[in-house]
C-alpha positions in Angstrom: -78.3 -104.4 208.1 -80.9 -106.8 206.8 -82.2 -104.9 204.3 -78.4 -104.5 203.1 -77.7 -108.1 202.9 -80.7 -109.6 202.0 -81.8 -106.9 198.7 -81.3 -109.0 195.8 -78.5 -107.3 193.7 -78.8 -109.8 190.4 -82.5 -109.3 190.0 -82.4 -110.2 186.0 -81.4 -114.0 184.2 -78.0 -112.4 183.2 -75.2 -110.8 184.9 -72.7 -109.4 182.4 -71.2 -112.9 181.2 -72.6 -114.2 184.2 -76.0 -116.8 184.3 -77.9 -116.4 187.4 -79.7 -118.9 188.8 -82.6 -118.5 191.1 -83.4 -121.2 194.3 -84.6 -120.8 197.9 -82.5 -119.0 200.6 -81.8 -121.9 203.0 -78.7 -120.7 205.2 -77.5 -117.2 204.7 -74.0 -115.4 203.6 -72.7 -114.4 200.5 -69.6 -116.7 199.3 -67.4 -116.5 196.3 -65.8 -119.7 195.4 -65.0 -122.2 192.7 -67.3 -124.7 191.9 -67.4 -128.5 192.2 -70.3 -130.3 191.0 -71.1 -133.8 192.4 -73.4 -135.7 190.1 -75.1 -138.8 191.3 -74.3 -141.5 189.1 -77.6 -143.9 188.2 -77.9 -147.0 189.7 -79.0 -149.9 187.1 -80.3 -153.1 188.6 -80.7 -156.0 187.4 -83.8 -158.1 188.3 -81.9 -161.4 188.0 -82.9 -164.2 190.4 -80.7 -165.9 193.1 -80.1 -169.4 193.2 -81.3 -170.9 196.7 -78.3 -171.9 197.0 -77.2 -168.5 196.8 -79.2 -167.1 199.3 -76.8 -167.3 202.7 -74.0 -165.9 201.0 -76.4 -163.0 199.7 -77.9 -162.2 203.1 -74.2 -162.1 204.8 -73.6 -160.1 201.7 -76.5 -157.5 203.0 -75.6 -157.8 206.6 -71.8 -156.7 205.7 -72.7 -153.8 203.8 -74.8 -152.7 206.8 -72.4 -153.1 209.1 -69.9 -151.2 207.0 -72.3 -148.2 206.6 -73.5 -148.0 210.1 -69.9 -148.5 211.5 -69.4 -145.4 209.3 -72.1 -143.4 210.5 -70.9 -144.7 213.9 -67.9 -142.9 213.4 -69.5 -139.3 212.1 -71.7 -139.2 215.0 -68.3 -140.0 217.4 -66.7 -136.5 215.7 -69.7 -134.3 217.0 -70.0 -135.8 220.6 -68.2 -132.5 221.6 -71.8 -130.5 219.7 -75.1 -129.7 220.9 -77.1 -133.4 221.3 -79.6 -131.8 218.5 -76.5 -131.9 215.8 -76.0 -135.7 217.1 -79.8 -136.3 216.3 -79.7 -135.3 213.0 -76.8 -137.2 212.2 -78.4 -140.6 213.9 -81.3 -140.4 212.1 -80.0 -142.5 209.3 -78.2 -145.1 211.7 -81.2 -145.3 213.7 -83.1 -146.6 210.4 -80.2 -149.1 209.4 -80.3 -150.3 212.6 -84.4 -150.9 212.2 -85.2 -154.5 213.0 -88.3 -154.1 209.9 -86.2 -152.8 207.4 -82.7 -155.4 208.5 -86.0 -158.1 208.5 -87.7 -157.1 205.3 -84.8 -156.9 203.3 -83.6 -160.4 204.3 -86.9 -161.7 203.8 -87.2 -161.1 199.8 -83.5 -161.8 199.6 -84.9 -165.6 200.9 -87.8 -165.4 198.4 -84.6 -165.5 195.6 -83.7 -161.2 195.2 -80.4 -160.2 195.3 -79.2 -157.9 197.8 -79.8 -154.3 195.4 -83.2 -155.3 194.6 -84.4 -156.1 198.0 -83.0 -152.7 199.5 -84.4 -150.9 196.2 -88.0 -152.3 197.4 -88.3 -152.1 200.7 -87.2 -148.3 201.2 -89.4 -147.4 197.9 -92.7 -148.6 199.7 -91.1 -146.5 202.6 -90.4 -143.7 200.8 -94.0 -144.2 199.1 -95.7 -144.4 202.6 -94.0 -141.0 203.6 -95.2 -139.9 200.3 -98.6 -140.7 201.3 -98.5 -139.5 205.0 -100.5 -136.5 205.6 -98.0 -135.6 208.3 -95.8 -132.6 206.2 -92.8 -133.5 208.2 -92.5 -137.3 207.4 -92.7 -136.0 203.4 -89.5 -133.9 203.7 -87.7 -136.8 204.6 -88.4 -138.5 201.3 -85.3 -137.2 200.0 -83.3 -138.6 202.8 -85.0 -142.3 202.0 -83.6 -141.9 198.2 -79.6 -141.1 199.7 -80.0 -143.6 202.4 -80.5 -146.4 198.9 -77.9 -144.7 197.4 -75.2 -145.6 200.0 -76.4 -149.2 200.7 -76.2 -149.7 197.4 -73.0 -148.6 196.7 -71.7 -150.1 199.9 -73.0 -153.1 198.5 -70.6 -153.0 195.3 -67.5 -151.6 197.0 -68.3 -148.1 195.8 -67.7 -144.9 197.7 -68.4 -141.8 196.7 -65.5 -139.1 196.8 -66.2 -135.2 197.3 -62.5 -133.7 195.5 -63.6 -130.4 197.1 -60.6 -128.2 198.9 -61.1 -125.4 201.9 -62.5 -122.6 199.9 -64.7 -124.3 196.9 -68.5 -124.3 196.5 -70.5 -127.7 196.4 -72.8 -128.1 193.7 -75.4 -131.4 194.1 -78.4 -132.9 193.5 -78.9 -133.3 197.1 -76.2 -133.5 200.1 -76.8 -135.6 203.2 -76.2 -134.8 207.0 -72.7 -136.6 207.2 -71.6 -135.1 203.4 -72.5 -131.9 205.0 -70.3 -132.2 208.2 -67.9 -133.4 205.7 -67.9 -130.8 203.7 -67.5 -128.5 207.0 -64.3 -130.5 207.8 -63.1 -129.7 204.4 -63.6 -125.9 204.6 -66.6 -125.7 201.9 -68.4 -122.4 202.6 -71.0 -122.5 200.4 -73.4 -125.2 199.0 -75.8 -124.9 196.2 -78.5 -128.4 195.6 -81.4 -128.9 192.9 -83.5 -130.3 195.6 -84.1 -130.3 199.2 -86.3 -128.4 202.1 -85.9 -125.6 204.1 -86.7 -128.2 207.1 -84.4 -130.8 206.2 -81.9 -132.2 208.6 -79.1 -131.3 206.1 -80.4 -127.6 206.0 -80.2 -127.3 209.6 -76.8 -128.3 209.8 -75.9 -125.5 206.9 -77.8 -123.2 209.2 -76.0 -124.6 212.3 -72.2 -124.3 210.8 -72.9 -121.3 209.2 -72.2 -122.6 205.4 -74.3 -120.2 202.6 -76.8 -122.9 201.3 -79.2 -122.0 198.6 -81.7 -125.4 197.7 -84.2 -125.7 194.9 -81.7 -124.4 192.0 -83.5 -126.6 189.1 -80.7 -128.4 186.7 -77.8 -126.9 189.0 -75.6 -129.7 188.0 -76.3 -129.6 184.5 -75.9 -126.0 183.9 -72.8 -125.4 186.3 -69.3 -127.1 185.6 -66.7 -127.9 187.4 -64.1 -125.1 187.6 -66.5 -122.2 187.0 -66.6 -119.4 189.8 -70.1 -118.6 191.8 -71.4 -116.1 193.8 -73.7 -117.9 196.2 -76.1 -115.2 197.7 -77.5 -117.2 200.9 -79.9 -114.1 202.0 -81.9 -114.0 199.1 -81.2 -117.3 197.2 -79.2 -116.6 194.2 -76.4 -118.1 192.5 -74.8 -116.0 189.7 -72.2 -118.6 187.9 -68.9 -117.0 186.1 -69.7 -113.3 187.5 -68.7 -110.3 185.5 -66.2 -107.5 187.2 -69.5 -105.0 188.6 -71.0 -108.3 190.2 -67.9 -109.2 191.8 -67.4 -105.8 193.2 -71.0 -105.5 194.2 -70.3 -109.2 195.8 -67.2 -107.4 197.8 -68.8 -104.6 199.3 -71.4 -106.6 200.4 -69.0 -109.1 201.7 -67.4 -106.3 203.7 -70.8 -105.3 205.3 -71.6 -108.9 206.5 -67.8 -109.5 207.9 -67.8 -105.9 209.7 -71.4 -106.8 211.0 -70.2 -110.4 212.5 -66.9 -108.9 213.9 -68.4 -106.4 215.9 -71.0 -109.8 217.0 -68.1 -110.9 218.5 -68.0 -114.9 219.8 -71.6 -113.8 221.9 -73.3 -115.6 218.7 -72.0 -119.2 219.9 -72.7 -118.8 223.4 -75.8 -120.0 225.7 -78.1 -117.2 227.3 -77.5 -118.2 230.9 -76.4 -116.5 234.1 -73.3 -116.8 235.8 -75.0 -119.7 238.0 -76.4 -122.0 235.1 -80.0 -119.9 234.7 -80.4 -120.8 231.0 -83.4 -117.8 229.4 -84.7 -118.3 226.3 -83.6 -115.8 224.0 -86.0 -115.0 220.9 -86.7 -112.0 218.5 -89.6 -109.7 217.7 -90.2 -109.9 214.1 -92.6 -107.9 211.4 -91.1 -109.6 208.4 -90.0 -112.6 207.0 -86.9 -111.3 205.6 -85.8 -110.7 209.5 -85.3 -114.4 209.7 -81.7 -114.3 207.9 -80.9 -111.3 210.9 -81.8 -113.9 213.6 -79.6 -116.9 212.4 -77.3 -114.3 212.3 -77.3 -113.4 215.8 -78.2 -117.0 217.1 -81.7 -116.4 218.3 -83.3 -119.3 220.2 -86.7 -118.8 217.7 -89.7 -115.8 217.2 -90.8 -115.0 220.6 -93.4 -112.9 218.4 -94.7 -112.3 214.8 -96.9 -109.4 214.5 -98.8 -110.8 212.0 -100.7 -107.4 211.7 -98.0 -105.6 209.5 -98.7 -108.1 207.0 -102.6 -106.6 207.2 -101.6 -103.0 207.2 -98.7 -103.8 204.3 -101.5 -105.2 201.4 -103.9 -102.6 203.2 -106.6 -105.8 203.5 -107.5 -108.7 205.2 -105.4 -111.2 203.1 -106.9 -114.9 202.6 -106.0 -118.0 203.9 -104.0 -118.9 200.9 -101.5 -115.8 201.5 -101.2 -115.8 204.9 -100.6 -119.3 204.8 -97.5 -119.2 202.2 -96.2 -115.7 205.0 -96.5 -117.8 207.8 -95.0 -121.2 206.5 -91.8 -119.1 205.2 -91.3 -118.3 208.3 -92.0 -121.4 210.0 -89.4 -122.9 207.9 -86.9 -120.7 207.9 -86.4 -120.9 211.6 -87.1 -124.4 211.9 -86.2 -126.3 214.1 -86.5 -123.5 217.1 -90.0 -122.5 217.3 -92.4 -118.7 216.3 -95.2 -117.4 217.6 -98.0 -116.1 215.6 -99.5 -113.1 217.3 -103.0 -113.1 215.6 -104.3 -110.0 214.0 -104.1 -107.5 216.5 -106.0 -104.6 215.0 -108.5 -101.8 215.9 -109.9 -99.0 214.3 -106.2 -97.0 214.8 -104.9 -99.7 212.0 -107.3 -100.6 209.8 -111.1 -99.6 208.9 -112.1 -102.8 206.7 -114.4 -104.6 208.7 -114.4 -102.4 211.8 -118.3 -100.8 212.3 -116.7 -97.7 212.9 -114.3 -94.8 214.2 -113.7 -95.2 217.5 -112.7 -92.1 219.6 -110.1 -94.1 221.7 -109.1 -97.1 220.1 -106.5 -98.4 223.1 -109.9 -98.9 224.9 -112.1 -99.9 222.3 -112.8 -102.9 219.8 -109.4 -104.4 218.9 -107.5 -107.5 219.1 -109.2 -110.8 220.7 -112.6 -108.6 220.6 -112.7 -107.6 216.5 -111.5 -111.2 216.0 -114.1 -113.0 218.1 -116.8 -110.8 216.4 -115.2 -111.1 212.7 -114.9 -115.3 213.3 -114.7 -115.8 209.4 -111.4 -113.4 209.8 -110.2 -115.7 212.7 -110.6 -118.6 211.8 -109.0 -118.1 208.3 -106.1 -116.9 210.1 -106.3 -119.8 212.4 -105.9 -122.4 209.8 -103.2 -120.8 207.8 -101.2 -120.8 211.2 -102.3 -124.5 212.0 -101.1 -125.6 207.9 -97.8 -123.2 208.2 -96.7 -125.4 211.4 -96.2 -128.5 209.5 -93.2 -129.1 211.4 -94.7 -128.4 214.7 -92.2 -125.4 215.3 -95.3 -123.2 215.5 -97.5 -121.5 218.5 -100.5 -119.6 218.4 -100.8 -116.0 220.4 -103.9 -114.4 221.5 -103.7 -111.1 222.1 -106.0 -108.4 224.3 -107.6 -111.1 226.0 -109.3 -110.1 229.4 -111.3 -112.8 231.0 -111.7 -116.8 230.9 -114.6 -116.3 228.5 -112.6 -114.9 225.5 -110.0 -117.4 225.9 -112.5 -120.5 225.8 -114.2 -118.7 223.1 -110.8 -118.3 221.2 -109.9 -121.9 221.8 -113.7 -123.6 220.4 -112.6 -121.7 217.2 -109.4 -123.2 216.6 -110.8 -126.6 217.3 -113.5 -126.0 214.7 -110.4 -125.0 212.2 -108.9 -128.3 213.2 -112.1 -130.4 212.4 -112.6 -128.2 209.0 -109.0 -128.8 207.9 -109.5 -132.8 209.3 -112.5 -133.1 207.4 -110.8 -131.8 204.5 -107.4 -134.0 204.6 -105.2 -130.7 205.0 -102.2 -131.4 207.0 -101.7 -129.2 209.9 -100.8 -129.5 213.7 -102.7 -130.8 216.2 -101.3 -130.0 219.1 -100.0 -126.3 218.1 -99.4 -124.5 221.8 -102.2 -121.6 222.4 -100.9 -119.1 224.8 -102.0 -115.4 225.7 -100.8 -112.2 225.9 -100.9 -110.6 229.6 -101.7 -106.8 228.2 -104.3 -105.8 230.5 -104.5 -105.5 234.3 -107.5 -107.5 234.4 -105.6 -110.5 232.6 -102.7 -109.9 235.2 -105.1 -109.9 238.2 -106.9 -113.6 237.4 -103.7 -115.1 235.3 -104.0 -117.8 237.9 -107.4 -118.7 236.3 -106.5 -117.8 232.3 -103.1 -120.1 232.8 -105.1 -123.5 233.6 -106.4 -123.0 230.1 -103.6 -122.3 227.7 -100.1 -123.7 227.1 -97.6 -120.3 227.6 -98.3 -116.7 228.5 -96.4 -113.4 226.9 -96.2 -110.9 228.8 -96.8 -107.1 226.7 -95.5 -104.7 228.8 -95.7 -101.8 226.8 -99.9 -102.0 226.9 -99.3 -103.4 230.3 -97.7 -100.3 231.5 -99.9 -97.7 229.7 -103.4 -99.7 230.5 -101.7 -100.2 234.4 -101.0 -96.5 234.9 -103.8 -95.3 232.3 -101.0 -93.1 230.4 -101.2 -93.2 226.8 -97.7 -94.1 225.9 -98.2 -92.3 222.6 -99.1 -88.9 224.5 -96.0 -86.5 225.0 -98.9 -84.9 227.8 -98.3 -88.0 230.0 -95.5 -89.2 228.9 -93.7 -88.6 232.7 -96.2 -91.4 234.0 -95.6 -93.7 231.4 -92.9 -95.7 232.9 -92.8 -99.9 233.1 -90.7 -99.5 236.3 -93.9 -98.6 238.4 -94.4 -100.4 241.4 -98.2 -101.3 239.8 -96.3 -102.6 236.9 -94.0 -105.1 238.1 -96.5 -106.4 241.2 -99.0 -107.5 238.3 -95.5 -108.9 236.4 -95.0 -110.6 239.8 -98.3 -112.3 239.7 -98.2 -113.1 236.1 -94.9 -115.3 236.2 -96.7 -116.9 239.6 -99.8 -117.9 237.9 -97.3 -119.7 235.5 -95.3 -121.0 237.6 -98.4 -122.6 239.1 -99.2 -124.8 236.2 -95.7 -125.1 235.0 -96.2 -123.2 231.4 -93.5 -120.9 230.0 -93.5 -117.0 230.9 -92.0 -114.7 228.4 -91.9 -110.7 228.3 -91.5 -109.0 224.6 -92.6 -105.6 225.3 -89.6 -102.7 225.4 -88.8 -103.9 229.1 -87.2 -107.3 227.5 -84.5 -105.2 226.5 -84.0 -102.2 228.4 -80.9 -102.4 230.0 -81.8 -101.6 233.4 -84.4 -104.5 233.1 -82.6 -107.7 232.6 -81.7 -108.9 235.9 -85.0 -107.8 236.8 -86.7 -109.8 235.1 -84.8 -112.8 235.9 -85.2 -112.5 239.5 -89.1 -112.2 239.2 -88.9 -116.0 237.5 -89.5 -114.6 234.0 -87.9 -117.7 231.5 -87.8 -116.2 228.3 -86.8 -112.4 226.9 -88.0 -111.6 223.2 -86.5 -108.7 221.8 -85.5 -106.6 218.5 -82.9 -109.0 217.0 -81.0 -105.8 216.8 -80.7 -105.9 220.7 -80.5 -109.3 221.3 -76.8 -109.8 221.5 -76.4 -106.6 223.6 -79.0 -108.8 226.2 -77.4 -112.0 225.7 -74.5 -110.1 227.0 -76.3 -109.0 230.0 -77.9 -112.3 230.6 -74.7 -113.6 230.8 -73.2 -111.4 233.6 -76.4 -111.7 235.8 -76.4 -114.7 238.8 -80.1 -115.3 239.0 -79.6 -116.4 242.9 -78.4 -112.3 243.5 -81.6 -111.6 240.7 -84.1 -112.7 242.8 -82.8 -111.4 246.0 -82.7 -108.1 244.5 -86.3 -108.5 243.0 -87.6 -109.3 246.1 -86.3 -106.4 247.6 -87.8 -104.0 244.0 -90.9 -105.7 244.9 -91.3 -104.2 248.3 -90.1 -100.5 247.1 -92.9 -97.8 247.3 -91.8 -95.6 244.6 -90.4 -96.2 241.2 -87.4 -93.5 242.4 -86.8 -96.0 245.0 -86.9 -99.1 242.5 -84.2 -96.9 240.1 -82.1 -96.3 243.2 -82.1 -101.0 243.2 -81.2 -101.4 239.7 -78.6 -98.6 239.1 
């Protein structure tokens, strides 16, 4: 399904008598519509001087302006009480800076020095807009754009002037850029599909596409300039295309595609809107297992709480190489921000000699067992630590967390964790941005890992749990070995004890225990693994609303009676006999 919707069917600058223009997926769906363009008239100001006696009149001027605005964001933020408090937050960010004692202070201050009202607002947000320019902190730059709208409306609030969207249920919103209240707005008025010439994949407006489901496609140079009012659009949300006046095979293509997507979401069902939590108020985290970044549309899709796990890997074995910082950097931050604001997790290169030969001293006969994963990377540190600092840059908006996988003993982890703070001095010394306080957890593969978690947990920030090395490692079965293949079974008794002890050790420190092996969403497992205390599942996203279902018709009370009981069970035919 994601490969269906997110292929690129206009892949040349012409479609029939239709222009295509090309921008950055931002919110996915595939909408046809007609077009209105809003165009952001220029603001001239003149730098005339105030008379002093003047200057009263001009602050009360300034101070009923703000009152107007805020009373109208006042009453935006009053239509989503009903919605998630991180929808409110978006929405107050603006109030919360009009309300700013600073700016209300600043403003009034150069009014008394003899500027008008424009002139003093047009100042003191431009040096804030150039300080966010100048921050090093990625997050505070995306908010520049925000700065330059929040002018806009005092401004125009100042001279009586109100903007006015003419757009009707149905139509497609062309802009420069769209705020957070002209996008609830515009998802009062039915708009399915916007289409800007700026914006980020992280901004609060983007989010809110994301969150209402509205096709958004950002970074479409000269959109408003080369789109009129009127014309029809096909507004590809998957893979960030915008084909204006379509011809008859790109409307048809459009159609059948159309009819993929709405089959897909019918058979979703309303499980997409719905919390993962039991019958008794148990919320689990929900999160997907991804290889690519073009599984990211798939997971908005199917309302994923975040990545419970990247395999950064595939991206090794797709180029064949070890790729640099530079291009593992530009993987990871896609991803970063296409999710954003729930968080991923970078598993770091988990490799052996079964994977890839470049850099490996040679064949191994048994790989499982051999030099792979925490091991190759704490021997190949210039490896490491290039991947280390890509992850560190990509989570500019602190959505991002660092997994360590194959780790064994307290020695690898503290090992691990010296090399990531040398990344952090390199990229410090350097001025890059990246995150300080990036989470660093581990993966619980081994039974040696399981056995002293109590010890590995005191020293990292969240622990995955792979059960499918877990099991084969546990029960020494190769799962890939049709020989043994009876023993292989993540059921055992061994198996779920060292689970058990895992989620404990956790518990202990008060970090986050997840499981993202096959067990997360076997169907005999769920209620399982909520009784044993585990708090979040990551799956295929193509199972995750099958286990959101199942989440929701477990009580985690009767879960962890019936664990208890699994725990105690000498046999895995006896643990079957529980869970049935």
């Amino acid at each position: 399904m994601s490969d269906i919707l997110s292929n690129n069917i206009f892949s040349t600058t012409n479609s029939g008598n239709g222009n295509v223009l090309f921008g950055i997926p931002s919110s996915p769906g595939i909408v046809l519509g007609r077009v209105v363009v809003i165009r952001q008239k220029n603001i001239f100001i003149q730098a005339d001087k105030i008379h002093e006696k003047d200057i009263a009149d001009e602050i009360s001027r300034f101070k009923d302006a703000l009152d107007i605005l805020i009373s109208d964001y006042l009453s935006v933020i009053e239509k989503v009480s009903a919605e998630p408090k991180n929808i409110q937050a978006l929405l107050e960010s603006n109030l919360i800076m009009l309300q700013d004692e600073f700016l209300v202070d600043a403003v009034n201050g150069l009014i008394e020095m003899g500027s008008n009202s424009e002139n003093a607002v047009v100042e003191v947000l431009d040096s804030l807009k150039q300080n966010m320019l100048n921050s090093s902190d990625m997050f505070l730059r995306d908010r520049v754009l925000e700065i330059d709208q929040l002018k806009h409306r005092l401004i125009s609030t100042l001279r009586n002037q109100k903007d006015i969207i003419a757009a009707t249920h149905g139509d497609v919103v062309i802009a420069g850029f769209i705020t957070p209240d002209e996008m609830l707005h515009l998802k009062e008025m039915g708009v399915p599909a916007v289409v800007t010439e700026v914006g980020g994949l992280t901004s609060h407006s983007a989010i809110l596409a994301r969150t209402y489901g509205m096709s958004q496609v950002i970074g479409v140079k000269d959109a408003t300039l080369i789109v009129k009012n009127g014309d029809s659009v096909i507004v590809d949300g998957y893979s960030g295309t915008v084909v204006v006046n379509p011809d008859d095979g790109a409307i048809s293509t459009y159609l059948e595609r159309k009819r993929t997507e709405e089959l897909y979401k019918e058979q979703l069902g309303e499980l997409i809107n719905l919390p993962a939590e039991t019958t008794d108020g148990k919320e689990i985290k929900l999160k997907a297992n991804v290889n690519l970044a073009e599984d990211i549309a798939l997971l908005q899709m199917v309302g994923a709480d975040g990545v419970g796990l990247v395999r950064t890997e595939y991206l090794v074995l797709s180029k064949g190489r070890f790729p640099d910082c530079e291009e593992q950097y530009e993987w990871y931050k896609k991803i970063a921000e296409q999710i954003y604001p729930a968080s991923v997790t970078f598993r770091v290169f988990d490799v052996g000699s079964d994977k890839i030969a470049e850099g490996l001293p040679r064949h191994e006969e048994n790989p499982a067992l051999g030099f792979r994963g925490i091991r190759f990377l704490l021997e190949r540190k210039d490896i490491f630590s290039a991947q280390i600092c890509a992850i560190l840059r990509a989570s500019k908006n602190k959505n991002g967390q660092l997994l360590l996988p194959m780790i064994t003993n307290t020695v690898e982890l503290k090992q691990a964790k010296q090399i990531i703070e040398e990344c952090k001095s390199e990229l410090k010394s350097k001025n890059i941005p990246y995150d300080d306080n990036m989470p660093v957890g581990i993966m619980v593969e081994t039974p040696a890992a399981a056995i002293v978690a109590c010890r590995l947990a005191r020293d990292c920030d969240f622990i995955s749990i792979g059960t499918n090395d877990l099991t084969q490692y546990v029960l020494a079965a190769d799962r890939l070995n049709e020989m043994v293949g009876y023993l292989y079974d993540s059921f055992h008794p061994a198996v779920l004890t060292l689970i058990k002890m895992t989620v404990d050790a956790a518990k202990q420190y008060d970090i986050p225990v997840s499981v993202c092996g096959e067990l997360a969403g076997h169907s005999a497992a769920t209620d399982l693994l909520i009784g044993l205390g585990v708090d979040e599942l990551s799956v295929a996203p193509s199972m995750l609303l099958e286990v959101k279902k199942r989440i929701r018709e477990s009580n985690y009370q009767k879960a962890k009676i019936k664990a208890e009981k699994i725990l105690v069970c000498k046999t895995t035919k006896d643990i079957k006999k529980i869970i049935r």
